[in-house]
LOMIDO-352380 format. One line per field, with one value per residue (C-alpha): residue number from 1; x, y, z. Coordinates in steps of 0.1 Angstrom, whole numbers, plus 5000, padded with zeros to 4 digits. Layout:
% residues N
seq: (NUM/...)
u: (X/...)
v: (Y/...)
w: (Z/...)
This chain:
% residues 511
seq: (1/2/3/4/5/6/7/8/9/10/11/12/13/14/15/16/17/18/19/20/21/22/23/24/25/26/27/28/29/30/31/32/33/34/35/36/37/38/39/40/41/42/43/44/45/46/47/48/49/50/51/52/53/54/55/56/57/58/59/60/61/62/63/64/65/66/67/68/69/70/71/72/73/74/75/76/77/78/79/80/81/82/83/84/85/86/87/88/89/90/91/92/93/94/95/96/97/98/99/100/101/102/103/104/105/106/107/108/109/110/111/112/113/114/115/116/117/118/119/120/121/122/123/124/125/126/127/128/129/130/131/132/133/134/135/136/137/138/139/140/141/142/143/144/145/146/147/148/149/150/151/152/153/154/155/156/157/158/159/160/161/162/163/164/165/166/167/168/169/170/171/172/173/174/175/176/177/178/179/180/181/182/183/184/185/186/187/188/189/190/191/192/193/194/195/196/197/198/199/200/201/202/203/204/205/206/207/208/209/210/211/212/213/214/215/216/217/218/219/220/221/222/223/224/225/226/227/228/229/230/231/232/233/234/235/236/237/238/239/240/241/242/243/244/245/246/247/248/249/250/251/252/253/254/255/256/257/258/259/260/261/262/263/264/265/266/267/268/269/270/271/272/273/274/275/276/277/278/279/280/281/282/283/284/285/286/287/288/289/290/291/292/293/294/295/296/297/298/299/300/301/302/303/304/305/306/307/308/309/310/311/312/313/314/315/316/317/318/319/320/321/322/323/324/325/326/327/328/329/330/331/332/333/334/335/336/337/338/339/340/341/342/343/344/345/346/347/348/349/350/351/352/353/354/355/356/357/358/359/360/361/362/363/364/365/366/367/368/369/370/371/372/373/374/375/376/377/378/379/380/381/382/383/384/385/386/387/388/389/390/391/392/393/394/395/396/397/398/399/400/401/402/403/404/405/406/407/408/409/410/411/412/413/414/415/416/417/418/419/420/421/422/423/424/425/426/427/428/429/430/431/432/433/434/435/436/437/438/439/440/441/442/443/444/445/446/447/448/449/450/451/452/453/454/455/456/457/458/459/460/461/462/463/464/465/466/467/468/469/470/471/472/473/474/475/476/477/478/479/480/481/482/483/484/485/486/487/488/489/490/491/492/493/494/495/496/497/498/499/500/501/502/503/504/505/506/507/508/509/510/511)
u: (9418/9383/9379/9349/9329/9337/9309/9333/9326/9319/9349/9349/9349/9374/9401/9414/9434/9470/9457/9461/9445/9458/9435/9414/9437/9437/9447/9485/9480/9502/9479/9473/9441/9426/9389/9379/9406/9408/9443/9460/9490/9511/9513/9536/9512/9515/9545/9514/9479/9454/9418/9443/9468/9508/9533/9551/9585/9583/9552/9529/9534/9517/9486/9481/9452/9434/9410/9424/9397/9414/9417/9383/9396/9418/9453/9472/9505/9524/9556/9576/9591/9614/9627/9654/9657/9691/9705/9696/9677/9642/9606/9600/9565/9549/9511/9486/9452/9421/9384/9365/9390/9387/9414/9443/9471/9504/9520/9555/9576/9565/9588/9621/9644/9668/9708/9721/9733/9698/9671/9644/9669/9639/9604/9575/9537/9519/9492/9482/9465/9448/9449/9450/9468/9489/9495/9509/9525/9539/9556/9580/9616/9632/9672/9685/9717/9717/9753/9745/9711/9719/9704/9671/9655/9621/9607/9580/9588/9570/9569/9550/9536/9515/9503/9505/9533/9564/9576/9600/9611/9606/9633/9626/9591/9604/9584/9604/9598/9617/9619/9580/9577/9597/9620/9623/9585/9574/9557/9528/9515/9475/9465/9428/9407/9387/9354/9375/9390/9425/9451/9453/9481/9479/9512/9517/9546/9546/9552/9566/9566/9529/9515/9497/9482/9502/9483/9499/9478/9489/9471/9493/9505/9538/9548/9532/9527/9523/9488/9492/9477/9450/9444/9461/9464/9451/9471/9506/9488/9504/9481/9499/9486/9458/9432/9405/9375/9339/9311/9275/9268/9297/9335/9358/9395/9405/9442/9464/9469/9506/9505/9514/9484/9460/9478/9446/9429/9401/9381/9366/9340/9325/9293/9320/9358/9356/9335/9359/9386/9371/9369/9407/9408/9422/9423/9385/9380/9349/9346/9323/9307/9307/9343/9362/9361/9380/9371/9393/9413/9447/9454/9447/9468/9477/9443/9430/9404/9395/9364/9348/9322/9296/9318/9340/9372/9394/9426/9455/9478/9473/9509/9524/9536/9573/9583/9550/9534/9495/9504/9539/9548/9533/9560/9558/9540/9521/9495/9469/9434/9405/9367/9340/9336/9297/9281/9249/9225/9240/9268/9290/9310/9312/9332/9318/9330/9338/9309/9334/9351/9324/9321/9356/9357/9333/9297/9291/9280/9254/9261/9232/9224/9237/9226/9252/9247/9271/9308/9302/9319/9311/9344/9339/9357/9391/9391/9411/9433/9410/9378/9345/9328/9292/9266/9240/9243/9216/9225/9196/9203/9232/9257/9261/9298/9303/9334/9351/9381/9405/9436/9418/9422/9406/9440/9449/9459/9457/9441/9431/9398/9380/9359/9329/9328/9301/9320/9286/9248/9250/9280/9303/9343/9365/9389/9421/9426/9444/9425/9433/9450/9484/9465/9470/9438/9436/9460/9469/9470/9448/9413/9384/9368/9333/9299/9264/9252/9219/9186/9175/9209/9211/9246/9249/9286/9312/9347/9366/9404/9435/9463/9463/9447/9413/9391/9358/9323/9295/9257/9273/9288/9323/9349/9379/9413/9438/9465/9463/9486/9475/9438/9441/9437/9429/9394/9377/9347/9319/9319/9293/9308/9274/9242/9232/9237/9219/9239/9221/9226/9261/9277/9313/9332/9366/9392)
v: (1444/1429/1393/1377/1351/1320/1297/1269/1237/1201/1189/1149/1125/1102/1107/1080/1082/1090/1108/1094/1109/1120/1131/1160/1180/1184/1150/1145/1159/1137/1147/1183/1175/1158/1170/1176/1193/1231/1244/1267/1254/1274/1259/1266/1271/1245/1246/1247/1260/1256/1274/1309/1300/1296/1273/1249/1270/1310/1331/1350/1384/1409/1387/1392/1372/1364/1346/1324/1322/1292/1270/1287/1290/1318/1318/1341/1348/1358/1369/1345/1358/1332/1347/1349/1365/1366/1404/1415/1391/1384/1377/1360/1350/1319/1309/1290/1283/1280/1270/1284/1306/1279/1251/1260/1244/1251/1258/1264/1292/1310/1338/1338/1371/1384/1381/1409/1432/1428/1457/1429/1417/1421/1416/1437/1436/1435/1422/1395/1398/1373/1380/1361/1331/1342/1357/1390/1395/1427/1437/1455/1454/1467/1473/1474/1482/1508/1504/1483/1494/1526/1542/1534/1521/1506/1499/1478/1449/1417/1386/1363/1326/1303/1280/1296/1273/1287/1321/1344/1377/1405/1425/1451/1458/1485/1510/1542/1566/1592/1631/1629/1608/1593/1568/1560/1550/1534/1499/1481/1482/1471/1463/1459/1466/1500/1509/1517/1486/1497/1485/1507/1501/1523/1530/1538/1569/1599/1636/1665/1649/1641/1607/1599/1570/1573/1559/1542/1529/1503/1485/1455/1452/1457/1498/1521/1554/1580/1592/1611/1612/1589/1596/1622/1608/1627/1645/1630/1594/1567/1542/1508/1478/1494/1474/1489/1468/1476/1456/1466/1504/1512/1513/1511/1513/1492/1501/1502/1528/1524/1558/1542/1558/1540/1509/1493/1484/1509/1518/1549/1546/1561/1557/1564/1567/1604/1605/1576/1602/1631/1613/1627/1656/1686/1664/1662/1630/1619/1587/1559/1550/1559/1548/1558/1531/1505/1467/1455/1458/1466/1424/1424/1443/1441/1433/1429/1412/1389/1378/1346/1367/1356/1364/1387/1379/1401/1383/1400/1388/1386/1395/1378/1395/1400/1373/1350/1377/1389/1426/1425/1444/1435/1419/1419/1393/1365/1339/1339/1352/1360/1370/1375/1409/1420/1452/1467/1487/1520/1506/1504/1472/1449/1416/1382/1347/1325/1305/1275/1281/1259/1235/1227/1226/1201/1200/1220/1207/1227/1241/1250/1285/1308/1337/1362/1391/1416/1403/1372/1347/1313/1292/1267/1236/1235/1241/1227/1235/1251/1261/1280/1294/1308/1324/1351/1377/1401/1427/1441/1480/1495/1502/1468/1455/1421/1399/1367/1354/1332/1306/1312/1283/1280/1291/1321/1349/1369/1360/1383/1395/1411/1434/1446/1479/1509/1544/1560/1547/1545/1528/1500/1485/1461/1466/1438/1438/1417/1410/1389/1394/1410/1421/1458/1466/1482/1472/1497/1495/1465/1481/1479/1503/1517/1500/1505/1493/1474/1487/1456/1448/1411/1407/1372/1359/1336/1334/1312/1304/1284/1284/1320/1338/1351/1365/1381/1388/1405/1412/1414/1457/1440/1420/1421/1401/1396/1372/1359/1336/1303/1301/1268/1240/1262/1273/1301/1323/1351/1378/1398/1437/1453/1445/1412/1393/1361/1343/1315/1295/1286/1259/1251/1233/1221/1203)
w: (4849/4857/4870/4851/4866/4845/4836/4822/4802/4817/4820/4814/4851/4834/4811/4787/4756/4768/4804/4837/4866/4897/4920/4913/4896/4857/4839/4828/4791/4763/4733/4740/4716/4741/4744/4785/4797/4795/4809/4784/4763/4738/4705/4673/4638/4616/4587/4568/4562/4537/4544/4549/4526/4540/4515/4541/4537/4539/4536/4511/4501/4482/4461/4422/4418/4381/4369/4343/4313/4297/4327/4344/4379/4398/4398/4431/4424/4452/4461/4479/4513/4527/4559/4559/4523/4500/4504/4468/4449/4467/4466/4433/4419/4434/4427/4437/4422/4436/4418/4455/4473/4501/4489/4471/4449/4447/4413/4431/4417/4384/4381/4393/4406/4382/4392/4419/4386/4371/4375/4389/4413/4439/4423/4440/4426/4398/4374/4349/4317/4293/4255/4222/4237/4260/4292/4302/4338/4346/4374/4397/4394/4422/4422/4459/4444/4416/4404/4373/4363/4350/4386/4381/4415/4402/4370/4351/4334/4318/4316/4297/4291/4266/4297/4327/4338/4323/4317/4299/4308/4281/4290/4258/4276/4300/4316/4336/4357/4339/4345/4353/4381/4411/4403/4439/4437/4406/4408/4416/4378/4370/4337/4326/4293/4289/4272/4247/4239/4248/4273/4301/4330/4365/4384/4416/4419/4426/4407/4422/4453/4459/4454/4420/4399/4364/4335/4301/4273/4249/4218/4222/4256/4242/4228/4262/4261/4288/4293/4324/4358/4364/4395/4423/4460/4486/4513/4521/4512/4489/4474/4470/4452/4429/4414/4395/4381/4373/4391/4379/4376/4395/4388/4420/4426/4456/4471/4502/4520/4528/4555/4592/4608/4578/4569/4553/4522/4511/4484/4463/4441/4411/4384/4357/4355/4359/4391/4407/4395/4413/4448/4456/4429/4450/4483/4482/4501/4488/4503/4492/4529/4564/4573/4543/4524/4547/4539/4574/4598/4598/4599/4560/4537/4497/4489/4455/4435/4411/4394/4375/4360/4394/4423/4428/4458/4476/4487/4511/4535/4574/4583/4612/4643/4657/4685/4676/4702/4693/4705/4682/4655/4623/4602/4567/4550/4565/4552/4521/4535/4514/4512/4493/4479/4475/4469/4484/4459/4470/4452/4485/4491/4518/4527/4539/4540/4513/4509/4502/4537/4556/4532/4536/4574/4579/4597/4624/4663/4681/4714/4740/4740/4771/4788/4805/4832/4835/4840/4832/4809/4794/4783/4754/4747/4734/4693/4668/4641/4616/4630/4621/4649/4643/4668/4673/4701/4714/4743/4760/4753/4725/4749/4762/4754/4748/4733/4721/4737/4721/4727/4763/4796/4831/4838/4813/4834/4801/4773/4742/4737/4701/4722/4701/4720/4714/4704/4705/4707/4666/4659/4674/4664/4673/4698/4704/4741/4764/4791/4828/4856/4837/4811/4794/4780/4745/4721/4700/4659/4660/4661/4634/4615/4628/4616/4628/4658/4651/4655/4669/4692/4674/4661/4636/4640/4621/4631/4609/4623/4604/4628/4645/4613/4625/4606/4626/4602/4618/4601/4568/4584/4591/4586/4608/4604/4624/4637/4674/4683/4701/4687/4675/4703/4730/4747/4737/4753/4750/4776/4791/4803/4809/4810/4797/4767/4751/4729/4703/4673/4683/4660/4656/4626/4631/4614)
């Protein structure tokens, strides 16, 4: 790999607060937040977080958010993943609630796993419905072992509540798979209200092998009947965690794609139901944008939305990564992320931050601006904790590369790098490398989507970190997630690869 000439910051001529100096080496560190130094240290993430959600024990799965209309603020239920999990009976329903999608409470467990003999032994996604007083959660039940539920591997059952707080099982509400569809793959039900005033649930299954969205309408929420295919996935493609909503003109199914070369959430789009419908009829692939549909990064998965009638949130989970390691294998599961969900006149959608996210940080200190030539690099003071990072970049041509390192030291020998690299003159992506002296390069899997390169080369920044959940937004074009490990209380840097770069407007919030 490259060396970069480092312009580092002022370090401090004395150190007090639990230092001692010896000589002119770095001081003796006993509070590695101690501002002035700039060696790298490996720390653990919290038991905690709260801007990126993570409950002190276990992790969040798949979210089912919902705006609760009695209480007027969103509730995400979750489920629960412990790590490790009991052998048959896992991931119950936890939930938190949230007014701003920035602070969240915990409301603890909501729904709890059947017994090892019960269909919803294991309970996998679904959805949550206000009407006449009370509330309607359906969801997967998932049987690891088949032997006591008649051989039926995943169902949809209910569950419902007068207060949000405690909840009874339905068990005569009881949607199958049947002869139609797979019983293998039958889950992730969403329930919403149609133009015409009728309940209508979408499943995610498959029939005669190929994946499909299977649709049941109900006047009650109680008797469902069968209406079909709503909606055939394309190709070999199985759409997880569907969520369909209207927002202005245009109606939109958001999903995951669950396919290991995908693995991201994506969207189609459509002025009616039928349009939205025809974007995968016969494989078509009528996608809604220039990079089919995807709203992130593989770092952000089980998204789905919510909305208070204003604004509209997408929340997912950033997964964390085998052996605490940025370049591991995604596990599954991970910590609470969201964003706002907004929509250009072409009725495309993009993600930004949660307006609330900076608020909750704290005020932001001003850095002096800095200009880099090629192969440079400018080191900035050790973050903390939770952290919100903003700046402006503008390269002098638009094939310049430039990047951010994090959980970086005067010392790193490799450090990782979200390179925001030119494929072409017309567009750029994100690209997860690991630079330094024993660094790889490219790190595959953990790339962005394209987006258009500015016409005017400025790129406006925020990075907002909790722990080693990153989340990258760039000119209101992308959003990228991802987890990398050792973020908080470390340095971080921009880096010039070509060309040179000017970087303003840099402020940083931390807490």
């Amino acid at each position: 790999m490259k060396s970069y000439k480092i312009y580092a910051l002022t370090m401090m001529a004395a150190v007090a607060l639990g230092a001692t100096a010896c000589s002119d080496d770095e001081p003796v560190i006993t509070d590695r937040n101690l501002p002035g130094t700039s060696n790298f240290y490996a720390f653990a993430d919290e038991q905690k977080s709260d801007i990126f959600y993570k409950p002190y024990v276990g992790y969040v799965g798949d979210p089912m958010p919902f705006f609760d209309p009695v209480e007027k603020n969103f509730k995400v239920m979750y489920l629960q993943d412990f790590r490790p999990n009991q052998a048959y009976t896992y991931h119950p329903i936890w939930c938190v609630e949230t007014s701003d999608a920035a602070s969240y409470t915990s409301l603890g467990e909501l729904i709890c796993c059947g017994t090892d003999k019960e269909l919803d032994a294991a309970i996998g996604t679904g959805s949550t419905i206000y009407h006449e007083g009370i509330y309607y959660t359906f969801y997967t039940a998932h049987s690891p072992s088949q032997s006591s539920t008649a051989g039926i591997n995943e169902a949809v059952m209910l569950a419902t509540s007068t207060d949000f707080r405690t909840w009874t099982k339905n068990r005569s509400v009881l949607i199958t798979a049947g002869a139609e569809y797979s019983n293998a793959d039958f889950r992730d039900p969403f329930v919403f209200r149609g133009d015409d005033n009728r309940f209508h649930m979408l499943i995610s299954t498959r029939k005669d092998g190929k994946g499909v969205l299977a649709e049941y309408t109900s006047d009650d929420l109680l008797a469902w009947t069968s209406a079909g295919v709503f909606m055939t996935m394309m190709w070999d493609r199985f759409y997880e965690c569907p969520d369909l909503f209207k927002m202005g003109d245009w109606w939109y199914l958001v999903y995951s794609e669950q396919h290991n070369a995908i693995r991201r959430v994506q969207y189609f789009k459509g002025r009616t139901l039928d349009e939205l419908k025809a974007c995968t009829a016969n494989d078509a692939g009528i996608w809604p944008d220039s990079h089919e549909g995807f709203l992130n990064g593989r770092g952000f998965y089980a998204g789905k939305t919510a909305s208070n009638g204003t604004d509209r949130f997408i929340w997912g989970w950033c997964a964390t990564k085998a052996g605490n390691a940025t370049d591991g294998a995604i596990d599954w599961a991970g910590a609470l992320v969201a964003h706002k969900l907004c929509q250009n006149e072409d009725g495309t959608l993009y993600t930004t931050e949660v307006p609330a996210i900076a608020q909750h940080i704290g005020n932001a200190s001003s850095l002096a601006d800095v200009t880099l030539a090629a192969d440079e690099s400018h080191l900035f003071p050790r973050l903390k904790t939770v952290n919100r990072i903003a700046f402006t970049v503008t390269t002098a041509s638009d094939s310049d590369r430039f990047g951010i390192s994090l959980g970086r030291g005067s010392d790193s020998e490799t450090y990782y790098t979200l390179m925001v690299n030119p494929e072409s003159s017309s567009v750029r992506k994100i690209n997860l490398e690991q630079e330094g002296e024993g660094g790889k390069g490219f790190i595959g899997d953990n790339d962005s989507y394209v987006f258009p390169t500015p016409a005017d080369n400025v790129y406006n920044v925020v990075i907002v970190t909790d722990n080693s959940v990153v989340s990258l937004y760039i000119n209101n074009v992308l959003t990228y997630t991802n987890r990398i490990y050792n973020t908080a209380k470390n340095c971080w840097s921009i880096n010039s690869y070509g060309g040179q770069i000017s970087v303003s407007n840099i402020s940083v919030s931390s807490k």
